[in-house]
N, CA, C and O of each residue as an XYZ file, in Angstrom:
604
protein
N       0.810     -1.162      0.000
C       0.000      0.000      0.000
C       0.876      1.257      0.000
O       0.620      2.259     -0.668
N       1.870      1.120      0.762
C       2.901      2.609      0.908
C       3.777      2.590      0.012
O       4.319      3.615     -0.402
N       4.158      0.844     -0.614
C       5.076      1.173     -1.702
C       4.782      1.095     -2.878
O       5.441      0.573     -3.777
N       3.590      1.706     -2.949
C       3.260      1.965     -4.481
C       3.193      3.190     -4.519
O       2.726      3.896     -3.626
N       3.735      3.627     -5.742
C       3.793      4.715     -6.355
C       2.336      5.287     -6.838
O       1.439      4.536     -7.221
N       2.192      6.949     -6.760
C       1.035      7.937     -6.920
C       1.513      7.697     -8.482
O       2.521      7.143     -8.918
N       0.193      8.445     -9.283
C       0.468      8.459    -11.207
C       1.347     10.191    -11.066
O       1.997     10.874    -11.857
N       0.947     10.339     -9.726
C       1.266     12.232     -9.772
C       3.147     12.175     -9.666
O       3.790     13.100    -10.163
N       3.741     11.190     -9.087
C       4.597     10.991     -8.706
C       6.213     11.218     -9.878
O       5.910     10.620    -10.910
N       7.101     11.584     -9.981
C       7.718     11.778    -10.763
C       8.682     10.543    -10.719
O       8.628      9.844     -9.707
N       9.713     10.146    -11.891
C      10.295      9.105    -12.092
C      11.364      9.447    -11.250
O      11.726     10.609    -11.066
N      11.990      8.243    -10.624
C      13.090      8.761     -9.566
C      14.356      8.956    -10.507
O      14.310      8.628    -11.693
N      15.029      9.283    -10.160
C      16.679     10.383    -10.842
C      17.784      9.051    -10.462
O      18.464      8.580     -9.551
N      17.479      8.897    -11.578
C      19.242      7.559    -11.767
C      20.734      8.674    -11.974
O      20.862      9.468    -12.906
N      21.456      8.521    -11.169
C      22.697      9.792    -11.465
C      23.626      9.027    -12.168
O      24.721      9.589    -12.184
N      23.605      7.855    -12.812
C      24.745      7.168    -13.487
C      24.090      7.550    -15.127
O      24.793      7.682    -16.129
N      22.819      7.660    -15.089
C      22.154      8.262    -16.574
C      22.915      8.857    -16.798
O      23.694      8.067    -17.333
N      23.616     10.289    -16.811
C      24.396     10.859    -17.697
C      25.572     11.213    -17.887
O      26.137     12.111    -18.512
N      26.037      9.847    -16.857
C      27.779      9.635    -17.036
C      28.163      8.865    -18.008
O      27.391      7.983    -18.386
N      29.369      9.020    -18.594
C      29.849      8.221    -19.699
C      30.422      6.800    -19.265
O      30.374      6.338    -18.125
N      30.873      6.305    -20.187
C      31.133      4.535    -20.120
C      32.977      4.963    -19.979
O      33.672      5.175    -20.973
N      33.295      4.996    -19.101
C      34.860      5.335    -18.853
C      35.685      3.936    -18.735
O      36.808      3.636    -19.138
N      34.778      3.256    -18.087
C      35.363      1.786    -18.012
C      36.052      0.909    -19.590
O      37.092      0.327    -19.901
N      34.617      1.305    -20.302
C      34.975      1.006    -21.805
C      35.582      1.018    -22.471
O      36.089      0.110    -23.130
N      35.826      3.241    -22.490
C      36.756      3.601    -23.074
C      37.995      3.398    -23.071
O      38.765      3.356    -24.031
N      38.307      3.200    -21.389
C      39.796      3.582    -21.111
C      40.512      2.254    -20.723
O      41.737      2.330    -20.634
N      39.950      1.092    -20.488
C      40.024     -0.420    -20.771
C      40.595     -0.750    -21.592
O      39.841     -0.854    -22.560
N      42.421     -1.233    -22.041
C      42.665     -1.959    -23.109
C      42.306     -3.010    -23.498
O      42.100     -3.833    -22.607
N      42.153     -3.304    -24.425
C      41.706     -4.731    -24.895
C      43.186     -5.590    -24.842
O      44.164     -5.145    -25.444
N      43.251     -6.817    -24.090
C      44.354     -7.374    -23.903
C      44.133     -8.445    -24.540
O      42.934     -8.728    -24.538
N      45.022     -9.434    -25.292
C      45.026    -10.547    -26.180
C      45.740    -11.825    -25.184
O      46.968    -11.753    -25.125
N      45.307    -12.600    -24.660
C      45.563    -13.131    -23.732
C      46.274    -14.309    -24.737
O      45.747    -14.664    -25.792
N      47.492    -14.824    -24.255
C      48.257    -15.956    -25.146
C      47.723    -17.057    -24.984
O      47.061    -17.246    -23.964
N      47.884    -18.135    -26.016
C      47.863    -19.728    -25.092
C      48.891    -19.805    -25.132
O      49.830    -19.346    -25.782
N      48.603    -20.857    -23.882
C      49.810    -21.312    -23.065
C      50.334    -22.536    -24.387
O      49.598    -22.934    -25.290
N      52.032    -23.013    -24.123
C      52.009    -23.942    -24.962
C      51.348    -25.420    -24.310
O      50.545    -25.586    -23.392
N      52.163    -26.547    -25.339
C      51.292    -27.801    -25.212
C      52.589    -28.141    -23.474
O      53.697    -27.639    -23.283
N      52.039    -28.846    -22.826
C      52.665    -29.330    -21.460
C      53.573    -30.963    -22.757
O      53.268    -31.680    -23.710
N      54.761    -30.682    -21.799
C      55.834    -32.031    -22.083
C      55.147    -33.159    -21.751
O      54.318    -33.092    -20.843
N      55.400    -34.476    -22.491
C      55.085    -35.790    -22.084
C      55.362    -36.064    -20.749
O      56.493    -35.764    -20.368
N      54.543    -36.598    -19.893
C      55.616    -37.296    -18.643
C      56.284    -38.543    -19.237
O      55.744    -39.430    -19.898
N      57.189    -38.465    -18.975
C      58.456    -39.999    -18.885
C      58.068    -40.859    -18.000
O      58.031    -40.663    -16.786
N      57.767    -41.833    -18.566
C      57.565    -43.411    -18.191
C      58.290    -43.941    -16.782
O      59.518    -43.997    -16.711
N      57.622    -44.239    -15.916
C      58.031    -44.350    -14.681
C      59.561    -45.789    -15.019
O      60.662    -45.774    -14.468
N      59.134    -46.684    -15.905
C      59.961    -47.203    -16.203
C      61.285    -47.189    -16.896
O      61.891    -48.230    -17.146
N      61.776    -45.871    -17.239
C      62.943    -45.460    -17.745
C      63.853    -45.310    -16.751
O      64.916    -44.820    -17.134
N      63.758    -45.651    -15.266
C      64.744    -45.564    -14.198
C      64.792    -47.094    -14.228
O      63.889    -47.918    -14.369
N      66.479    -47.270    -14.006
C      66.972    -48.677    -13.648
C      65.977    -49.373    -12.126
O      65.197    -48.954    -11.270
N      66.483    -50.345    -12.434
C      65.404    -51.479    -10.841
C      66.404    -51.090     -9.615
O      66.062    -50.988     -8.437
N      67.675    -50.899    -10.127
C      68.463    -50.754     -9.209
C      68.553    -49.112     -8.320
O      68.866    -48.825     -7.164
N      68.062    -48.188     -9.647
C      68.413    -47.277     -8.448
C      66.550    -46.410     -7.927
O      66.440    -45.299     -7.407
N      65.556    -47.210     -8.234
C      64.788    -47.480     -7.793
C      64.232    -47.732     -6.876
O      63.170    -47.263     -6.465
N      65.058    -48.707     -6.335
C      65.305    -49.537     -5.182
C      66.173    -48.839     -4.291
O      65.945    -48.620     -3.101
N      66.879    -48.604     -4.744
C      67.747    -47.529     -3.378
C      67.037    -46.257     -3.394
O      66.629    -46.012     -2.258
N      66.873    -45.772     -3.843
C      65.711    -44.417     -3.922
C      64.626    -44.885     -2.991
O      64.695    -44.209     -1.965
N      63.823    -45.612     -2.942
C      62.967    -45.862     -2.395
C      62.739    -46.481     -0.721
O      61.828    -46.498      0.107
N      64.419    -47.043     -0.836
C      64.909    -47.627      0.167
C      65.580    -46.190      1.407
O      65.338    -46.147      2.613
N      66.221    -45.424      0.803
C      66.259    -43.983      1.136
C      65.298    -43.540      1.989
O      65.277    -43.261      3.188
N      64.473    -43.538      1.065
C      63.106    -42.316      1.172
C      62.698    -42.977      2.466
O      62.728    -42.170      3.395
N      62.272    -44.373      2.872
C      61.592    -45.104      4.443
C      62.859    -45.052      5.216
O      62.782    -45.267      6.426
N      63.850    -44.833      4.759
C      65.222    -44.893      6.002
C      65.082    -43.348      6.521
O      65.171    -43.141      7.731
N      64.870    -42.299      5.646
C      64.777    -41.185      6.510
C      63.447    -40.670      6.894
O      63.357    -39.804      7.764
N      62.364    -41.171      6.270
C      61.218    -41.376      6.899
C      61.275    -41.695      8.516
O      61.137    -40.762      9.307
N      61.411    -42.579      8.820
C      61.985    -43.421      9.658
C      62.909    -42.613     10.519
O      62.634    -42.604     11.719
N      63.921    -41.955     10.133
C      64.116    -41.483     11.018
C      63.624    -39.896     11.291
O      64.039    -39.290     12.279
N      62.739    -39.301     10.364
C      62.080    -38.300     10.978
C      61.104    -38.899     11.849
O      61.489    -38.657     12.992
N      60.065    -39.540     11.883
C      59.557    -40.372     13.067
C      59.904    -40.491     13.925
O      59.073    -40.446     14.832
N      61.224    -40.708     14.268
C      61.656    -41.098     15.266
C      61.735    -40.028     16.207
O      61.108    -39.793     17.239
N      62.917    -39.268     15.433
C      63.273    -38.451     16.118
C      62.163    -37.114     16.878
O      62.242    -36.441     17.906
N      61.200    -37.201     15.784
C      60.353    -35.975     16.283
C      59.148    -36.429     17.326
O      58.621    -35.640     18.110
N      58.710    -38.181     17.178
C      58.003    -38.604     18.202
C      58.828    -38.557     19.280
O      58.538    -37.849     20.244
N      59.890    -39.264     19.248
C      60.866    -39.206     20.792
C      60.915    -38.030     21.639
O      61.003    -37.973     22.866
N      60.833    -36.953     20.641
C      61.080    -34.984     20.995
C      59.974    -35.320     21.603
O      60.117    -35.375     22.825
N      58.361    -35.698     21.016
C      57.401    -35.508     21.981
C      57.683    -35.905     22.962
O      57.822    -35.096     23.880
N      57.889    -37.298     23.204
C      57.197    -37.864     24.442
C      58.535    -37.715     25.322
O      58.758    -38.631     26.113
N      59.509    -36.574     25.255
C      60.438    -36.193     26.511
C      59.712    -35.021     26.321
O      59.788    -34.520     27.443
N      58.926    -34.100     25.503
C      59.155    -32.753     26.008
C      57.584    -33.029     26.503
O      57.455    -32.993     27.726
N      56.479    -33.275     25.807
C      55.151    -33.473     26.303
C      54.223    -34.150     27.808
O      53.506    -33.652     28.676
N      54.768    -35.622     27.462
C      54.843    -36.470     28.787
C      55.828    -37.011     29.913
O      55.642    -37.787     30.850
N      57.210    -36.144     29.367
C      58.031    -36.121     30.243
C      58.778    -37.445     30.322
O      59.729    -37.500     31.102
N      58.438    -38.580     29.561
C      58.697    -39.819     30.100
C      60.398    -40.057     28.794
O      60.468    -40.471     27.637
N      61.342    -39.605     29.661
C      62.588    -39.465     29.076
C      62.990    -41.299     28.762
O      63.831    -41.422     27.871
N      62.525    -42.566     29.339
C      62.819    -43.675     28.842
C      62.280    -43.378     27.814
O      62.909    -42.546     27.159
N      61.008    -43.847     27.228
C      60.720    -44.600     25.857
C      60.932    -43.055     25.122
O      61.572    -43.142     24.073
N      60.612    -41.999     25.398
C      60.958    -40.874     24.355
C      62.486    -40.786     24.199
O      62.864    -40.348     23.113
N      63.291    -41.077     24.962
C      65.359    -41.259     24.782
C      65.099    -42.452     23.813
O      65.540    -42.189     22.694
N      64.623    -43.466     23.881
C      65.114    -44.764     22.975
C      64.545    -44.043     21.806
O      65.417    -43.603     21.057
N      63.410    -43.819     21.472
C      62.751    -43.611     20.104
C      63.725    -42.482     19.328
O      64.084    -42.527     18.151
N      64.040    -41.481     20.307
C      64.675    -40.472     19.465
C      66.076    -40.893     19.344
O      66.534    -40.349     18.339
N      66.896    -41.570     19.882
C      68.106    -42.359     19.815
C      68.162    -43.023     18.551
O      68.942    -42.788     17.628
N      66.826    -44.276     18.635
C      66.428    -44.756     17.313
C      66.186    -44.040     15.891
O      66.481    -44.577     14.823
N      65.789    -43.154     15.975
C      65.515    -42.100     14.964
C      66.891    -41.550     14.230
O      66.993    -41.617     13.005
N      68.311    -40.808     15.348
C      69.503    -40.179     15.250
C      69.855    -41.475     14.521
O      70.132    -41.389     13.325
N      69.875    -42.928     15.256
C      70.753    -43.995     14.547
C      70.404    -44.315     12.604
O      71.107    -44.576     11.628
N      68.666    -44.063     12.907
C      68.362    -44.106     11.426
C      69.162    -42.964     10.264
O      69.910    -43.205      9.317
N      68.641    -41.678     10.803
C      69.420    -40.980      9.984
C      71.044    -40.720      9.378
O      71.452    -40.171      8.355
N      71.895    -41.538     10.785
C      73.196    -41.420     10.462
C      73.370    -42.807      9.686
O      74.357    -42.965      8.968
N      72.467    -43.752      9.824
C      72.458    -44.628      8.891
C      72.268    -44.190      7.311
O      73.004    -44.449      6.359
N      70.937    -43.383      7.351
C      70.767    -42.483      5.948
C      71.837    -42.163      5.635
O      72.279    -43.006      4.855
N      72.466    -41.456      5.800
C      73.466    -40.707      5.615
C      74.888    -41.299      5.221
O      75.745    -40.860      4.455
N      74.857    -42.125      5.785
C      76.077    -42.998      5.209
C      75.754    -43.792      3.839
O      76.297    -44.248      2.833
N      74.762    -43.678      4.346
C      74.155    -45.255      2.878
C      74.123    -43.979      1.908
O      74.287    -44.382      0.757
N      73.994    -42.782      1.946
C      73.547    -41.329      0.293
C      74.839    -41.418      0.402
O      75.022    -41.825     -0.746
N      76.246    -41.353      0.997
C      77.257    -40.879      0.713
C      78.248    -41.794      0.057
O      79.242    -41.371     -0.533
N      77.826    -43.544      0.228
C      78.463    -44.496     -0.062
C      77.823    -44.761     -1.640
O      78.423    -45.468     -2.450
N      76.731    -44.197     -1.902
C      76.713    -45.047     -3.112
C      76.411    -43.675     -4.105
O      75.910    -42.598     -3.782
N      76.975    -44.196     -5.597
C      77.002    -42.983     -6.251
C      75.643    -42.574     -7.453
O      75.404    -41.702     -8.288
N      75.074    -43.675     -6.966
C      74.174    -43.478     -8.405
C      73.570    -42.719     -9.498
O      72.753    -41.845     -9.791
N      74.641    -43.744    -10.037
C      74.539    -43.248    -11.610
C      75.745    -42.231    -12.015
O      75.849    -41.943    -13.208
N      76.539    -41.749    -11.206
C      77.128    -40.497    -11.076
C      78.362    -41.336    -11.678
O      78.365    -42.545    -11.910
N      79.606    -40.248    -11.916
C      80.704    -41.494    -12.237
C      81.942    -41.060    -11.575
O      82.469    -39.999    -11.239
N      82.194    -42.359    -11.527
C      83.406    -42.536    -10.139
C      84.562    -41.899    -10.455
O      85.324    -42.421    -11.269
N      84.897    -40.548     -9.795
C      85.648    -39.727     -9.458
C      86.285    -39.446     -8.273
O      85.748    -38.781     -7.387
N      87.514    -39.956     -8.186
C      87.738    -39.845     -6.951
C      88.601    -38.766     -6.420
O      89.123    -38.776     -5.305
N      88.707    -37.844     -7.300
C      89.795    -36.515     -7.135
C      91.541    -36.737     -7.586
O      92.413    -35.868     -7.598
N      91.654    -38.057     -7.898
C      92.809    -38.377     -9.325
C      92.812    -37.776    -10.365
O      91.865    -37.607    -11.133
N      93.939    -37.394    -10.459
C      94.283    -37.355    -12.211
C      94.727    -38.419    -13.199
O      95.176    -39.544    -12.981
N      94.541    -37.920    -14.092
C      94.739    -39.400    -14.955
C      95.877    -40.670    -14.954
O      95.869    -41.874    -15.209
N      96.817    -39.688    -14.525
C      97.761    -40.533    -13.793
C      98.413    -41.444    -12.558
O      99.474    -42.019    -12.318
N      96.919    -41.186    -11.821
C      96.569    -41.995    -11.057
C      97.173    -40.845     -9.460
O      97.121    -41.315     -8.323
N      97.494    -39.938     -9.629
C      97.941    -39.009     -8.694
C      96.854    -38.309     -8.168
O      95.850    -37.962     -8.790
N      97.088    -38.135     -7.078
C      96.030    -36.806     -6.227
C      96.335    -35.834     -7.053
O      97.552    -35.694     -7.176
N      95.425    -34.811     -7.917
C      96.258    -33.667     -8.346
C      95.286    -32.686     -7.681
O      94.297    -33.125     -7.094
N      95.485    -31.634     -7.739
C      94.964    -29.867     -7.336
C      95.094    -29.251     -8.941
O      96.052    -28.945     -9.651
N      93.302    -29.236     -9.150
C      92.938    -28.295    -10.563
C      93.763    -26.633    -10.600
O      94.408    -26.055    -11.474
N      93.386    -26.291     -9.293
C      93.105    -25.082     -8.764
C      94.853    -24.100     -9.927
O      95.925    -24.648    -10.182
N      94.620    -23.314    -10.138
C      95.500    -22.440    -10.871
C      95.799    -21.418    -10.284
O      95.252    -20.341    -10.518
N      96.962    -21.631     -9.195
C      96.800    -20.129     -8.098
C      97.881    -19.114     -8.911
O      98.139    -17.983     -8.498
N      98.502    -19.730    -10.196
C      99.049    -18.293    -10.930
C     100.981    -17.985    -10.915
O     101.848    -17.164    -11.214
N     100.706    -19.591    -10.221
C     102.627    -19.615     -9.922
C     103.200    -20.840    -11.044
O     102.676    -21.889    -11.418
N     103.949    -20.470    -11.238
C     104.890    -21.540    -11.851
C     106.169    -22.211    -11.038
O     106.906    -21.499    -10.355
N     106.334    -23.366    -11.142
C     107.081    -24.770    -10.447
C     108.050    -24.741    -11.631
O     107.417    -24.930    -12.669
N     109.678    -24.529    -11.899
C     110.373    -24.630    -12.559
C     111.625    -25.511    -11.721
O     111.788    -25.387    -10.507
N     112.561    -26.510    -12.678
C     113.496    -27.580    -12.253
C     114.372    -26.213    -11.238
O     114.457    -26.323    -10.015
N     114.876    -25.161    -11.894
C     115.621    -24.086    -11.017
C     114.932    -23.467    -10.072
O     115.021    -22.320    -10.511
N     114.391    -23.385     -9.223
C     113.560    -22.629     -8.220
C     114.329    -21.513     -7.970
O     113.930    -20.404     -8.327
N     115.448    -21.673     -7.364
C     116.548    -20.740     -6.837
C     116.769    -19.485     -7.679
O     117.163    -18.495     -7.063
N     116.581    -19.380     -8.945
C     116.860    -18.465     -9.809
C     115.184    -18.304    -10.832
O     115.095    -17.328    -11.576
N     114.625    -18.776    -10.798
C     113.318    -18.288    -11.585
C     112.398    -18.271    -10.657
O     112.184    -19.207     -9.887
N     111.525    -16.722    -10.682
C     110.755    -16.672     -9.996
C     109.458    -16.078    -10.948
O     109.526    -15.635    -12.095
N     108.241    -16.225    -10.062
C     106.933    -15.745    -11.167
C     106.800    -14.756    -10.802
O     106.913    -14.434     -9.620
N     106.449    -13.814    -11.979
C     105.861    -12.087    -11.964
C     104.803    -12.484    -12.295
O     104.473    -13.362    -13.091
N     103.739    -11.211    -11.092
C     102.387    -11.521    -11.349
C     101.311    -11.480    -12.493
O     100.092    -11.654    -12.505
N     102.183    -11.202    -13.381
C     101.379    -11.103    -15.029
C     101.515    -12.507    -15.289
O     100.626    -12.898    -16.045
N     102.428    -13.528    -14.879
C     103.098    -14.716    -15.292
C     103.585    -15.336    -15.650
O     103.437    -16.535    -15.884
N     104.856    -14.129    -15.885
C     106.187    -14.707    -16.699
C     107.458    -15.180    -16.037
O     107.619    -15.204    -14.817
N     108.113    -15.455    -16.699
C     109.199    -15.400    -15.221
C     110.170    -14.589    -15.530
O     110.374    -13.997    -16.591
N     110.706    -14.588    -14.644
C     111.969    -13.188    -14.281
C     112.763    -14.321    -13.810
O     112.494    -15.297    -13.110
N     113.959    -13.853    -14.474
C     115.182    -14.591    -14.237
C     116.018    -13.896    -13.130
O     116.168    -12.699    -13.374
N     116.814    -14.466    -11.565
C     117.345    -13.801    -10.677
C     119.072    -13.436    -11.572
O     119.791    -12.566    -11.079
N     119.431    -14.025    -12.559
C     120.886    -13.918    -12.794
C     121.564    -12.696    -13.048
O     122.781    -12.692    -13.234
């Protein structure tokens, strides 16, 4: 009854009526790319059985010892009970230094380098810029890298 409008009544005043479309205008039109095509996944079977198996063997050894170690943390810092929380987290440290030996002992796949040179010598790559001559006593290196003769 009150919310109807009189015929005497005038149309109510929209104030966006005689603003312009600014959004429109001033809006670039952007060309959005496609993306390219995504790479094949590689066949779970293109890894050897062997390092598979140690990979996987890995992954529950330090599993294993995150378990350990972070249940053991509970049950000394939570319930206080330093027996079974000392063994578990003990158990846990032993797993991981187990991890740890077993990633450092085996090389997989990598190739066996043992810091020899071809001649079967320990050598040092490193180029600190000196020269080693049969005369030591009388040739010495200038820092450009020539030598200077003492005679």
């Amino acid at each position: 009854m009150f919310n109807e409008r009189s015929e005497h009544e005038p149309e109510e005043y929209d104030p966006e009526e005689d603003l312009r479309d600014y959004e429109g205008e001033f809006t670039p039109s952007v060309r959005v790319p496609r993306a390219p095509e995504a790479p094949s996944v590689p066949d779970e079977s293109d890894a050897p059985s062997e390092l598979k198996y140690e990979f996987w063997t890995m992954v529950l050894v330090f599993n294993a010892a995150i378990l350990g170690v972070s249940l053991g943390g509970m049950y000394i810092l939570f319930r206080g009970n330093w027996d079974l929380g000392g063994r578990i987290f003990l158990g846990g440290v032993v797993f991981f230094l187990y991890g740890l030996y077993r990633y450092q002992t085996r090389t997989f796949g990598r190739d066996d380098d043992d810091g020899t040179d071809e001649d079967g010598t320990a050598g040092d790559d490193v180029d600190d810029g000196t020269e080693v001559t049969a005369d030591a006593a009388t040739t010495e290196t200038e820092p450009d890298g020539s030598a200077a003769d003492n005679d």
